[in-house]
Steps between C-alpha positions, in 0.01 A plus 500: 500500500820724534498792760411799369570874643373821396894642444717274294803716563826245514242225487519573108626154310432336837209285351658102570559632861172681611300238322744200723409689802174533427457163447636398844246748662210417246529136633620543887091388609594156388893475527766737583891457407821712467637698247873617480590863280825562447718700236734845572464766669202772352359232314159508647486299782388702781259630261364208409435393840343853625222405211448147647478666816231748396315281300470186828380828735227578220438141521452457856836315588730509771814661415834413726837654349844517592796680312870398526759757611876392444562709838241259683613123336712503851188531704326126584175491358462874428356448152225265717414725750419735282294294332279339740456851711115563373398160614759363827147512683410239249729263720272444789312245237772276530586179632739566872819389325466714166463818750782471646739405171358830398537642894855406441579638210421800531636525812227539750597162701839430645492091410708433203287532146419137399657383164457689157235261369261566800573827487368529072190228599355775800579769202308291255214407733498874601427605120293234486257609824524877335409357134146353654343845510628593165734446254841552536771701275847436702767769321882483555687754287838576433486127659908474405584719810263323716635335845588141417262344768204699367566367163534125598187527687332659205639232272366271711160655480497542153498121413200437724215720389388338241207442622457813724347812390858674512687633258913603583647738188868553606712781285885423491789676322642259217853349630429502794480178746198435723306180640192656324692563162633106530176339639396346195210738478330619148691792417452783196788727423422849393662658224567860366174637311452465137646789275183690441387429850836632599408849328180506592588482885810761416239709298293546803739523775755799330286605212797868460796254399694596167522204266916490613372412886215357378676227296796479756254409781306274312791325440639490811210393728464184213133497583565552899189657621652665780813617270292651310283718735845554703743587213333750350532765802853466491600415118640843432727507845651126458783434239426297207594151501510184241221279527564203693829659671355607857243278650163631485448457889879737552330726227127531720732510846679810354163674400358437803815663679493793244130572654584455856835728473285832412296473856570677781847346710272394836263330282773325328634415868127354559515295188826335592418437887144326324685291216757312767176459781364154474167714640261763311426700856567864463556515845773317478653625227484860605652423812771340345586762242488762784757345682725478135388920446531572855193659535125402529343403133148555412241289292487810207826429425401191300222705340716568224593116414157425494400781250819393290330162497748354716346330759142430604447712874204500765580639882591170601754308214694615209529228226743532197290493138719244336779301675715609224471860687592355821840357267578822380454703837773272625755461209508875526627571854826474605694201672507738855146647454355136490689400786375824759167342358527210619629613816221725562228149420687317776481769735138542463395115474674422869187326588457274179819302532467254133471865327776733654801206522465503057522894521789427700681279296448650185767647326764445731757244441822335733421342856218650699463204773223730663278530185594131414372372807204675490413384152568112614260578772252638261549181284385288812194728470457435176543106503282467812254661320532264190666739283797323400554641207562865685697298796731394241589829322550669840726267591715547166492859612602426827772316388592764266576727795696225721834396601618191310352284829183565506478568154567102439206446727303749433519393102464126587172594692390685203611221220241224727195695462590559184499154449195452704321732233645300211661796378849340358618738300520692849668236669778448267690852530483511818680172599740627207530811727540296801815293333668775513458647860709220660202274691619292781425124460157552660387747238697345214282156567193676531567731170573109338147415617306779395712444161400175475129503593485808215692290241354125457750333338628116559707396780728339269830334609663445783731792593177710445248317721841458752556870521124606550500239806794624616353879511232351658613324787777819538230678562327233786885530659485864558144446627283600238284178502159625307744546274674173465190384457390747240800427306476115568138473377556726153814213409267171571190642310757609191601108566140395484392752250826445221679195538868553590743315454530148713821669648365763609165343638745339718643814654122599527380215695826508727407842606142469535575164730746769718206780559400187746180255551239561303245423828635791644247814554632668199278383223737670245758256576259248406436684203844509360609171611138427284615649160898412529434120604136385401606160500776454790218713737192378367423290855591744699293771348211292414480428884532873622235611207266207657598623822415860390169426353336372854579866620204741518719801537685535186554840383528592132883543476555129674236374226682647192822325616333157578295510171855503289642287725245202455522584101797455487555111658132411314293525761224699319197438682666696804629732248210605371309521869831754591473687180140566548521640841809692371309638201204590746736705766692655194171623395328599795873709630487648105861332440399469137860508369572165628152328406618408138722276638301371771233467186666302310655270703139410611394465200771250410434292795103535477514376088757238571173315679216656301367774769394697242260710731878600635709508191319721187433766766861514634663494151254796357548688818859486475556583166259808547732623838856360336370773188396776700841454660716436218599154617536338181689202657112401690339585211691171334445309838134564429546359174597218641208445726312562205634245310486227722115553528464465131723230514310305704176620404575370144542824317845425337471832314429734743835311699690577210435810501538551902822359489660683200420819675632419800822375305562855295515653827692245751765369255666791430553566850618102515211507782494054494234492772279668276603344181471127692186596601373592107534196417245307749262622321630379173556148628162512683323598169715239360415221695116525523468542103712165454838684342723341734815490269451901565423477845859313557713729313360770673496338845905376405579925445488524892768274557743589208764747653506658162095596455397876647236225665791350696384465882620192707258558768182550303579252249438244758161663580416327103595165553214338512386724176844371326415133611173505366628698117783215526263198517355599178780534320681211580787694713459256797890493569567876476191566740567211772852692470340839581312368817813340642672863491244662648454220746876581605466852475195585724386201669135424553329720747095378529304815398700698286487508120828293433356197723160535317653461163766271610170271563368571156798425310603216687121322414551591159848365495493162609648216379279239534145469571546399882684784543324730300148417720682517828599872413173581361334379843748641724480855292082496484539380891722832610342802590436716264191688548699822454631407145142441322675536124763244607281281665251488174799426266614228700149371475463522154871374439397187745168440281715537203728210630228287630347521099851374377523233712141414360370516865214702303233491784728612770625801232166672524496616882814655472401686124200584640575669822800710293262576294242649738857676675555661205157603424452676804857690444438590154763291360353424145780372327571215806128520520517305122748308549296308803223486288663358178662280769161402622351454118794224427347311826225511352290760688331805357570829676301844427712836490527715839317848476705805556437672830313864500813617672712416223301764329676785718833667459739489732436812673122414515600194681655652758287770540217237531644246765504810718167630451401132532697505807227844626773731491342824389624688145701754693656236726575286202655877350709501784647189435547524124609859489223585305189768511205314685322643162728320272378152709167610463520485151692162472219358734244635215677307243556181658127403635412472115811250484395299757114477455399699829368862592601573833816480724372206740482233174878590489611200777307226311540615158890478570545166729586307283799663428555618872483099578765447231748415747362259717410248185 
């Protein structure tokens, strides 16, 4: 059903529109969802939402609204406050914590606000509490002028109420940037009516027009609706003009001022005082344009704009009828009759500090220390508040209005948030800016390190990877330590994320080894000394990670440094116990910007020994956050995780796939981490379906200097993969080869990944028999009840052995108890080969039944294991960042999946999987 109103009016040719609309509202008892308008100015917009609005209060919804005012996108979270006005009672529903993000925010607590994500989750579960007594219709118009933390929040909303009554219809001008425009959301662009619709609307709106105007107009306004109501009152008084040679929005500005210039000059004072307030009070407004006229200014005096059709006016606010007005009312005043404006806002908002230091800036140029200060000052406002966005551009303005010194800091402070934000196309012109103000070496390193945290790009050769260290430790020598280490920490992950060159890994590891011993207190030492040396520090890190894990008071930053610290030497068991408590804090402190990493990297570690309870949750999660972000470089890390699972799982197609993705994005951007880590999937796939020419060549790309696959360290991570490939094919020599270098280049720590495949390959690579069943015994002997994959293919690579050496009998323990291994991970491919295994011995094996819970997607998993774990849907909300309605409704789905109908068959139904690990 489409809406339907009594009055067309500009609705006329709006059918695909009203009907879209409708459609949302028609279907908001089962789902809800977002819906983006966009197109230029008079096109319909506002209109179109006014009818959605009147047609949800017919309908018994809840209406919330906000409306963008380019005087306002200054203001933190002005387009949210007004907003959420009708229903801030609501909050008292609310969990403790989500009360005071929103306490915070709007500025009724003096603790810092929390970060942005917590911020948008109290704002979603807010809607959410208001959308239980009816359905909601959430309205942001002329969303392109919009404060930039109101629209993130929004955006974030707007992806999770699917499943909630809500709908969110946001109007933006066409051109224009804004998180809600780039969101991803569905969008519909509205174009000029149809010809006859055109002179239908014109027909009723200026029905005394000679055909001259009549024609001229009609081709002017190109089917505008709001041209053509507009240029008809002031056709005959406006020059003539070519088609096309004046834009249409210039042409409705200067119609607009035509109207305004025949009212009275005190109204036309009001108008101007109202089109630069970021408020619609006529209080204030008079009081302002009195102290511009001199004299006291009464309400009447608008009168006349809002006959004129103008503005809209009650006794307490004055609001302009189009913003296009509110253009025109400025464009029209003069340079020095702007500025008194101005003057007179900031004199009358002495109390509001965030509003009168913008009327005090604006339109004033040179070095105002005062007014910079104060607008640095509001910026701490603004960021404490978690309205970076606004911090950031009052802090360009501040430096605008600087000497040269503080200008350099002022712009560096503004160029990190920036960067915080992920807004790089901010970044960049200001540290162009910054080149040129003279920065001493202090500033200079830190405008390098913001420049090279913005730009990921390789570390390359030597004299680059020399001169970033030497910026670095410059900057520990004047005694800017945190960042030393800053600077340090961004060259070893470049190391660890693209290969450099072995030169300039050398210059690396020197540097990291001067920063000092990596048992001091400073886990980021240990960190960096991780990433730039996994090999030549692997003992001493393993030993402060196992030292680190006995301690019951880690907090979440120690955690995400240890968990990419035991990564990267192979110690992934302890990796993956870090990364999950890091992931946890992340989530529960609403740092989601750094979860994708944190994400993958568990994910890696958790499907490198078949945790798949762990691993298809953290790769979907962090492809979801890494696109919500725009993070494309997790989005292939994902990928990767992905792949791996199929790989092992025996899907070779599905790790195809997985790792070409991740390859379109991460080779271009010679990411090798990434690329190295596309192919252990491949290989995996490879191995398990018996293609082990494949699985060689692909394992071989990691060493070859020349491959995008090229990683030294990680290569070594596959050498019991590559031993296993060269049996098969008869490359003995070029594999025994292999293990000596990687034997020489990281020794053999017990636990870590190199040591557990060192065991593998060296079993598989044996030269004699003797030999060959001492390594199997001393490999099956070690401990490796962490590494259940590993520990299953050396089981079915022993039975394989014992079968060749016609030791038959003794073959079937070993095939059988692989076999049961990889049954109870899911491993079907490795799951056949144990049984064909056990068929040539001459037993009969039946096929293993696939688990209920490999019936659920990955988000279903996860949302599962928690439920089964008795937290509640909004807790579970809370920690996926998602509507406790939208878990409601996964919960609904997955009972059918797994043969149950209520929550406390969850535990049972899932154990198996849950007791994956321990098998």
């Amino acid at each position: 059903m489409s809406i339907t109103v009594n009055n067309l009016g500009p609705l006329l040719g709006r059918d695909a529109e009203t009907e879209l609309l409708g459609s949302l509202l028609d279907g908001i008892r089962s789902s809800g969802g977002p819906l983006v308008l966009y197109g230029e100015p008079g096109i319909g917009k506002s209109r179109l939402l006014a009818v959605a609005a009147a047609v949800a209060r017919e309908r018994g919804f809840t209406v919330l609204s906000t409306t963008g005012v380019q005087s306002e996108a200054h203001l933190a979270f002005a387009g949210l406050h007004q907003m959420l006005r009708p229903v801030r009672f609501r909050a008292a529903d609310l969990p403790a914590t989500q009360r005071a993000a929103l306490d915070a925010v709007f500025g009724l607590a003096q603790e810092s606000a929390p970060e942005r994500f917590r911020i948008a989750m109290a704002v979603l579960d807010l809607l959410c509490e208001v959308a239980t007594d009816a359905p909601l219709l959430v309205l942001a118009e002329d969303a392109h002028w919009l404060d930039r933390p109101t629209t993130e929040v929004l955006a974030f909303v707007a992806r999770r109420i699917q499943s909630d009554p809500i709908v969110l219809v946001a109007a933006a001008r066409e051109g224009y940037p804004s998180p809600l425009v780039d969101a991803g959301l569905p969008q519909q662009r509205l174009s000029g009516l149809a010809p006859a619709d055109a002179k239908t609307l014109l027909d009723a709106s200026a029905q005394e027009l000679s055909p001259v105007i009549r024609n001229r107009v009609l081709s002017e306004a190109a089917g505008n609706p709001l041209a053509l109501i507009e240029l008809p009152t002031t056709a005959a008084r406006l020059e003539p003009i070519a088609p096309g040679s004046l834009p249409l929005t210039q042409r409705l500005e200067q119609a607009f001022a035509a109207r305004v210039s025949d009212l009275p000059e005190m109204t036309r004072l009001l108008l101007l005082v109202a089109a630069h307030s970021d408020d619609e009070r006529v209080s204030e407004i008079l009081e302002a344009a009195g102290a511009v006229a001199g004299t006291t200014l009464g309400l009447e005096l608008l009168e006349p704009a809002a006959e004129a059709a103008i503005v809209d006016l009650d006794l307490h606010t004055v609001r302009f009828r189009h913003p296009l007005i509110r253009s025109a009312v400025r464009q029209s005043a003069s340079l020095s009759r702007r500025r008194q404006v101005h003057e007179a806002l900031a004199e009358v908002l002495r109390a509001e500090p965030d509003r009168r230091v913008w009327h005090r800036a604006a339109l004033i140029s040179g070095t105002h220390e005062e007014i910079a200060k104060e607008l640095e000052e509001a910026a701490g406002r603004a960021r404490r508040r978690g309205a970076l966005a606004v911090a950031v551009t009052a802090l360009q303005r501040a430096a605008q209005l600087s000497p040269s010194k503080q200008r350099v800091r002022r712009l560096l402070a503004a160029a990190q948030l920036a960067f915080e934000l992920g807004q790089r196309d901010v970044v960049t012109p200001i540290l162009r800016e910054v080149e040129h103000l003279e920065p001493d070496p202090i500033e200079r390193a830190r405008a390098t390190w913001i420049e090279e945290v913005v730009h990921t790009r390789p570390l390359g050769d030597t004299p680059r990877a020399a001169a970033l260290i030497a910026a670095a430790e410059h900057a520990g020598k004047a005694g800017d330590h945190e960042l030393q280490l800053d600077m340090a920490w961004l060259v070893a992950t470049r190391a660890w994320m693209v290969d450099p060159a072995p030169s300039a890994r050398r210059v690396l590891v020197k540097a990291a080894n001067r920063l000092g011993d990596p048992a001091s207190a400073d886990l980021r030492i240990l960190a960096i000394q991780a990433y730039a040396d996994p090999f030549g520090t692997a003992p001493a890190v393993v030993e402060r990670v196992r030292a680190a894990a006995t301690d019951l008071h880690r907090d979440t930053d120690a955690a995400r440094l240890l968990g990419p610290a035991a990564a990267a030497v192979g110690d992934f068991d302890l990796a993956a116990r870090f990364l999950g408590e890091a992931v946890e804090g992340l989530r529960t402190k609403g740092r989601l910007g750094h979860l994708p990493r944190m994400l993958t990297l568990q994910g890696s570690m958790a499907a490198q020994v078949a945790d798949w309870a762990v691993a298809i949750p953290a790769a979907e999660e962090a492809r979801r956050l890494a696109t919500e972000l725009g993070e494309p470089q997790w989005i292939a890390a994902a990928d990767t995780v992905d792949s791996i699972i199929a790989g092992i799982r025996g899907d070779p197609d599905a790790a195809e796939r997985a790792a070409a993705r991740a390859e379109r994005i991460a080779v271009p951007t010679g990411a090798n981490i990434t690329v190295a880590f596309a192919q252990f999937g491949r290989i995996l796939a490879a191995l398990g379906a018996g293609r082990h020419s494949d699985a060689y060549e692909v394992a071989e790309r990691l060493f070859d200097p020349a491959s995008p696959a090229h990683h030294p360290i990680v290569a070594c991570w596959l050498i019991g993969d590559l031993a296993e490939a060269a049996l098969h094919t008869g490359r003995i020599n070029e594999a025994r080869a292999r293990v000596r270098q990687v034997e020489s280049a990281s020794g053999d720590i017990p636990g870590t990944c190199i040591a557990v495949g060192l065991l593998h390959a060296r079993a598989l690579l044996a030269q004699d028999p003797q030999e060959a069943a001492g390594r199997f015994e001393g490999a099956l002997g070690a401990d490796l009840t962490h590494w259940p994959l590993q520990r299953a293919r050396l089981l079915l690579a022993h039975g394989q052995w014992l079968r060749r050496q016609r030791r038959i009998a003794e073959s079937r323990t070993p095939l059988r108890d692989a076999r049961d291994a990889f049954d109870a991970m899911g491993c079907a491919a490795w799951s056949d080969q144990a049984r064909r295994e056990l068929r040539a011995s001459g037993e009969a094996s039946r096929r293993r039944d696939v688990a209920a819970s490999d019936q659920l997607t990955a988000q279903e998993l996860q949302i599962a294991q928690l439920a089964a774990q008795g937290l509640s849907n909004r807790d579970i909300g809370q920690q996926l960042y998602l509507s406790h309605r939208t878990i409601g409704t996964h919960l609904y789905r997955i009972f059918p999946k797994l043969g149950i109908t209520s929550r406390g068959e969850l535990r049972s139904a899932l154990s198996a999987r849950i007791a994956l690990r321990g098998q």
